[in-house]
C-alpha positions in Angstrom: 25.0 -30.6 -17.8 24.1 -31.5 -14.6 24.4 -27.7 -13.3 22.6 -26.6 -16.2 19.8 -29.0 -14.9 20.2 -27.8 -10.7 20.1 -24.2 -12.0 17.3 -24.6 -13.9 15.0 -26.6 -11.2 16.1 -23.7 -9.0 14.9 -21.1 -11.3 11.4 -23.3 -11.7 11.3 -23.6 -7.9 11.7 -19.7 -7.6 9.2 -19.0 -9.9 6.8 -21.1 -8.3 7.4 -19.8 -5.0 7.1 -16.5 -6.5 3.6 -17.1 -8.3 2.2 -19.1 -5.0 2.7 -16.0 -2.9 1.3 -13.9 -5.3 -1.6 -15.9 -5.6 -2.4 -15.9 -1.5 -1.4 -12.3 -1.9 -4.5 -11.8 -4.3 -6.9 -14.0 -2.4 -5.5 -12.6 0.9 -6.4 -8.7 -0.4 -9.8 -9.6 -2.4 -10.7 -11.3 1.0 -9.5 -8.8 3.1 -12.2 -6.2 1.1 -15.1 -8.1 0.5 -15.3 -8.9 4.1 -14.7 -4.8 5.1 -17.5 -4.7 2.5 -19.7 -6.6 4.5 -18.8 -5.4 7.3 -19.7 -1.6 7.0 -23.1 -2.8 5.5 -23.8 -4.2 9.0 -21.6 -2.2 10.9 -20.8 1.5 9.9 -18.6 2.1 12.1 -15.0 3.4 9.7 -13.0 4.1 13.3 -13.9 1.3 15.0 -13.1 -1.1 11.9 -9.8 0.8 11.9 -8.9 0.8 15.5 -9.5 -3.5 15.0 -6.9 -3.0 12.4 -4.6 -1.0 14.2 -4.7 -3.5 17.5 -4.2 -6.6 15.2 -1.1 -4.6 13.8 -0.3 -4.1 17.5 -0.8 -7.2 18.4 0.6 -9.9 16.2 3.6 -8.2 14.5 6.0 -8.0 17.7 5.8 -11.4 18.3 5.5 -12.6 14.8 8.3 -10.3 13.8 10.7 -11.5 16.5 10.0 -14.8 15.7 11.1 -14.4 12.2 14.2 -12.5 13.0 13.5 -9.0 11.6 16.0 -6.7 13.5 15.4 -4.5 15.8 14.4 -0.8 15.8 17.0 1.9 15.9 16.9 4.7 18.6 14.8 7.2 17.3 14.9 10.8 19.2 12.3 12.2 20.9 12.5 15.5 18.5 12.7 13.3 15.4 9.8 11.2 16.8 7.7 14.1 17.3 8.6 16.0 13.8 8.0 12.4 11.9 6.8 9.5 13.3 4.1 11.6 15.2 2.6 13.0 12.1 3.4 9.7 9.8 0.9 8.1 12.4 -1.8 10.4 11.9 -1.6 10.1 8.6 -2.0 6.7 8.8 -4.8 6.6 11.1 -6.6 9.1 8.8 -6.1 7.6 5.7 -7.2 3.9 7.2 -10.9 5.8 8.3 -11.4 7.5 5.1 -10.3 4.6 3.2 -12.9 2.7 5.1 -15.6 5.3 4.9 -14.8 4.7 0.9 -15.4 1.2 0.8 -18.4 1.9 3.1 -19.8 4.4 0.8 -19.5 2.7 -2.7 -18.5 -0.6 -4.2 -15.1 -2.0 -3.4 -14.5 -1.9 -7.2 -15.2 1.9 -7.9 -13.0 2.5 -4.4 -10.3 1.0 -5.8 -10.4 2.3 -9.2 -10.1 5.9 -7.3 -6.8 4.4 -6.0 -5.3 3.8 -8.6 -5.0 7.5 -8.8 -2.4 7.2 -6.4 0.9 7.6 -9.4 -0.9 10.7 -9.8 -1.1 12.3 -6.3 2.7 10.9 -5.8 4.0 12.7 -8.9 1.9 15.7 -7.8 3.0 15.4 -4.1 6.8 15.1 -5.0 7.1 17.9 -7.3 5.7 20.2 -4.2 7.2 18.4 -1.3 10.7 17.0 -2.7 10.8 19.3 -5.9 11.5 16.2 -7.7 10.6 16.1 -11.6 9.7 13.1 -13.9 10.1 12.3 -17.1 7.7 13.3 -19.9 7.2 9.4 -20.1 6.3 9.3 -16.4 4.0 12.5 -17.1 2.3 11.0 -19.8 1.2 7.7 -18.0 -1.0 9.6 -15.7 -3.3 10.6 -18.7 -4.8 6.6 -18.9 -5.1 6.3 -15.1 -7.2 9.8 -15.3 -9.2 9.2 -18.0 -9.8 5.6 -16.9 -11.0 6.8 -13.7 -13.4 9.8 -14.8 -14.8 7.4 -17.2 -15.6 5.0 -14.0 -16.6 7.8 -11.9 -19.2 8.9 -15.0 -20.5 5.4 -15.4 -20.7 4.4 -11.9 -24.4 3.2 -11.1 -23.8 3.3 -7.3 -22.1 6.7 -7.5 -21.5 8.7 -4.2 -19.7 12.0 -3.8 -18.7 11.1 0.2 -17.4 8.0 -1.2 -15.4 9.0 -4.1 -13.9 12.4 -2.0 -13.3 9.7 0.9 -11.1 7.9 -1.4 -9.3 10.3 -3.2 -8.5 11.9 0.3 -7.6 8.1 1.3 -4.5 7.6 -1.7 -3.5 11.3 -0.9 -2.8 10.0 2.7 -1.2 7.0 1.3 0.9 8.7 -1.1 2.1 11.2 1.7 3.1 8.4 3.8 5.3 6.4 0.9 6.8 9.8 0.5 7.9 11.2 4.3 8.5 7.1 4.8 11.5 7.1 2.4 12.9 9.8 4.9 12.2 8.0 8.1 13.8 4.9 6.5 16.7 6.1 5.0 17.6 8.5 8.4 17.1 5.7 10.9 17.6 2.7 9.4 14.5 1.2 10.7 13.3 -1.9 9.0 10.2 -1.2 6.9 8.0 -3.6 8.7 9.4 -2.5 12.3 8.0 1.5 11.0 4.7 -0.8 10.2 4.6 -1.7 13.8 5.4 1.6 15.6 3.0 3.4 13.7 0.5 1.0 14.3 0.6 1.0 18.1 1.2 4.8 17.9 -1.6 5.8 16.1 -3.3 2.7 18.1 -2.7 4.6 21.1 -2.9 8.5 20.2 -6.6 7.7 18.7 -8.1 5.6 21.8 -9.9 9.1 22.5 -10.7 10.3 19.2 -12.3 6.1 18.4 -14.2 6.4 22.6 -15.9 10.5 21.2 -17.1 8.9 17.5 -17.8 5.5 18.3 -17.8 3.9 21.4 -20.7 5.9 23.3 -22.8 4.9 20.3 -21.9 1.2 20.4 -22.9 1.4 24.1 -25.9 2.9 23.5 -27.2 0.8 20.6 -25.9 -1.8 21.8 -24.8 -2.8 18.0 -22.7 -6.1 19.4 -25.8 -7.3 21.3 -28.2 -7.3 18.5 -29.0 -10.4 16.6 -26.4 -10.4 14.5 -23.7 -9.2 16.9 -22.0 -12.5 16.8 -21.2 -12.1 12.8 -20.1 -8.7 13.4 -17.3 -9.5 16.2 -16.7 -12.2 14.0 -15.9 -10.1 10.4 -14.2 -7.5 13.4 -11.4 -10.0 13.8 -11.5 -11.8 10.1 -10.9 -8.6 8.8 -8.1 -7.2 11.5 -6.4 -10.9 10.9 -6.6 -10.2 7.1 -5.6 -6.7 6.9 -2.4 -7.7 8.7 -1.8 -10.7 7.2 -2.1 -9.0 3.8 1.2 -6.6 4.9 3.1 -9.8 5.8 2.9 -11.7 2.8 2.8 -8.3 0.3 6.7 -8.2 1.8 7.3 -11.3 1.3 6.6 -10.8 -2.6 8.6 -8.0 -2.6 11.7 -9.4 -0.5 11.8 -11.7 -3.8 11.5 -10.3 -7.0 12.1 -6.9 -8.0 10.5 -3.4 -7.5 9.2 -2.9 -11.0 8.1 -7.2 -10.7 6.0 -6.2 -7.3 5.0 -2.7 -8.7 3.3 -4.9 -11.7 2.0 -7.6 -9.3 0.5 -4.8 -7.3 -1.5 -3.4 -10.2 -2.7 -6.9 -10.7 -3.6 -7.4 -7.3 -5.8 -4.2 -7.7 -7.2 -5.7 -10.8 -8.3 -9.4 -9.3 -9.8 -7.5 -6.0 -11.8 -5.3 -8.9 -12.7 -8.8 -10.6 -13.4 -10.7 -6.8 -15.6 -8.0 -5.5 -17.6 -7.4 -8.6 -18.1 -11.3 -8.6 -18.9 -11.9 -4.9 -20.7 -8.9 -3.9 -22.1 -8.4 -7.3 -22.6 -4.8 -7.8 -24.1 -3.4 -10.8 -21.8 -2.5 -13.3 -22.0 -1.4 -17.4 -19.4 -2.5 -19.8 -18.1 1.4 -20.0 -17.8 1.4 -16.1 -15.1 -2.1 -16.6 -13.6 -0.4 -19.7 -13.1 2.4 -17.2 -11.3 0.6 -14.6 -9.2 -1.3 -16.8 -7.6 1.6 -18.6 -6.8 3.1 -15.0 -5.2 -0.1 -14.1 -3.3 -0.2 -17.3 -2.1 3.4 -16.8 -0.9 2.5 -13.2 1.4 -0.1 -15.4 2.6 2.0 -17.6 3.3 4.7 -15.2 5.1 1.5 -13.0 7.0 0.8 -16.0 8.1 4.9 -17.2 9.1 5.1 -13.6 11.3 2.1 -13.5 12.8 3.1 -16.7 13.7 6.6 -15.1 15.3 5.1 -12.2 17.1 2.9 -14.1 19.0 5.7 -16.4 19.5 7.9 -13.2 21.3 5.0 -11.7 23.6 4.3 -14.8 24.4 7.9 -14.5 25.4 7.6 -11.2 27.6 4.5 -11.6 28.9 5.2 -14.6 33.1 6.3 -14.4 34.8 8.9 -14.2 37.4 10.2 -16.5 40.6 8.0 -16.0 42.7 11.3 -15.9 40.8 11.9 -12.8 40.6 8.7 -11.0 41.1 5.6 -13.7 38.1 3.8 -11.9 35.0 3.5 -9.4 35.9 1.2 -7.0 32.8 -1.5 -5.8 32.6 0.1 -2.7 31.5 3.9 -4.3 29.0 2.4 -6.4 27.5 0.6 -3.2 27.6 3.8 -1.8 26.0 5.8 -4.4 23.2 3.1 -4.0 22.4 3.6 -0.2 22.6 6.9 0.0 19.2 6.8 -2.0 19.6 6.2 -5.3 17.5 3.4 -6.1 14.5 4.9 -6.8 12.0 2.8 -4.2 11.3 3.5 -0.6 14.0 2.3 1.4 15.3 -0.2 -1.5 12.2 -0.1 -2.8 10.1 -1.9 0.3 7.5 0.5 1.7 5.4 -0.5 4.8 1.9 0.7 2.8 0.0 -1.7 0.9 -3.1 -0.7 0.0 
């Protein structure tokens, strides 16, 4: 009795811990792009506001990191660093600007109910890339998230072709980078959040030239800081660096504690309350067919989370299951552990990716 009673005031306390993080998870994100909104109204500057970003990335994750006792990252080769980590950078970079042109260009709620697209441009992407092939369930959740999102994109009163192309080109970049980061995890052994922080400083470092061309002769000249409100924009500069970083720490700290179809589901939420957040704060015009819109792209980014899960599930009973005892008689622990690592648990690198957009 008394067990029963500890077990279940652990399970409580779990599931409170759980829900708390989720919570700053939410407020964390809807924070994080309600103040990039602001931002880019007073400051359209996309590189700049990325290359903040990149620096707080650079910055406060060694440290932070070390301090928390996240391992070390394996040697990586200069060949493999130039055929992967090279080109995983870029694409990180350049999906952080065009993500940030996005939000610049229309309201944070249509940018992310382009995003959502993102099942669909990672179906898409695999099939070419990996020649990997889903389900007809998996198939058949993309329909919502597409007509959800033309249905936003038709009703959208503050409608912008560089902003919806920005975004679509944004979650193309993203979806790329969950897919060659399953590679890069699974070949080195690098922890998830140690890839965060490499191509952070990388791409930190390769686009100091590209940020001084765009921007920084401009900010010079204008003198954009100086101005009258130069004080509020330094001051969103670093909220929103802070944010954007903090945003990754505590998205992993959800996902080191439930599971991957759990996070995939509190991700689609997530999406859903910054929708609800920006269209409260910032208060954009919006019809009742533009919401209706967005919620059945967020409800198809569910059910696709949910087809996909399933799918991974049967592929790993397949895996695991015995063979004939003529042949063997059993599959010891050790082989099924095996057949897990070698990459059959259908997430990136046990289902922890460092992208958490």
């Amino acid at each position: 009795m008394a067990y029963a009673s500890m077990a279940e005031k652990k399970h409580t306390k779990e599931v409170l811990t759980v829900l708390s993080f989720c919570i700053l998870w939410y407020i964390i994100s809807s924070s994080n792009n309600v103040i990039g909104k602001m931002l880019l109204s007073d400051f359209p500057y996309p590189v700049t506001v990325t290359m903040v970003q990149l620096s707080s990335i650079t910055l406060y994750s060694g440290p932070f990191f070390n301090l928390w006792g996240i391992r070390k990252f394996v040697d990586i080769s200069w060949k493999y660093y130039l055929k992967m980590i090279v080109p995983l950078a870029l694409g990180k970079f350049l999906a952080s600007v065009f993500s940030h042109v996005s939000i610049w260009k229309v309201p944070v709620s249509y940018a992310h109910t382009v995003k959502a697209t993102m099942p669909l441009f990672t179906v898409v992407l695999s099939r070419i890339i990996l020649k990997e092939r889903q389900t007809c369930k998996v198939y058949l959740s993309l329909a919502p998230i597409i007509i959800g999102v033309a249905i936003a994109t038709v009703t959208e009163l503050s409608f912008d072709m560089v902003g919806l192309v920005s975004a679509l080109i944004a979650t193309m970049g993203f979806s790329l980078q969950n897919i060659f980061s399953k590679k890069v995890l699974r070949d080195t052994g690098v922890h998830h959040l140690r890839l965060l922080h490499i191509l952070g400083r990388l791409a930190l470092v390769l686009f100091i030239p590209v940020w001084a061309v765009l921007d920084l002769q401009s900010l010079v000249q204008e003198q954009v800081l100086f101005q009258k409100n130069g004080y509020r924009v330094v001051l969103l500069l670093f909220l929103d660096g802070v944010l954007n970083w903090f945003q990754n720490i505590v998205a992993f700290s959800v996902l080191s504690l439930v599971t991957p179809l759990t996070y995939a589901v509190a991700s689609a939420s997530k999406r859903l309350f910054v929708i609800a957040a920006s269209l409260i704060l910032l208060q954009n015009p919006v019809t009742f067919t533009n919401i209706a819109g967005m919620a059945l792209a967020i409800f198809g980014v569910l059910c696709y989370n949910k087809a996909k899960y399933d799918a991974n599930e049967a592929k790993k009973k397949q895996l695991l299951l015995p063979v004939s005892k003529e042949v063997t008689g059993f599959i010891s622990s050790s082989q099924m552990m095996n057949g897990i690592r070698n990459g059959h648990t259908g997430g990136i690198g046990n289902g922890k990716s460092p992208y958490f957009v």
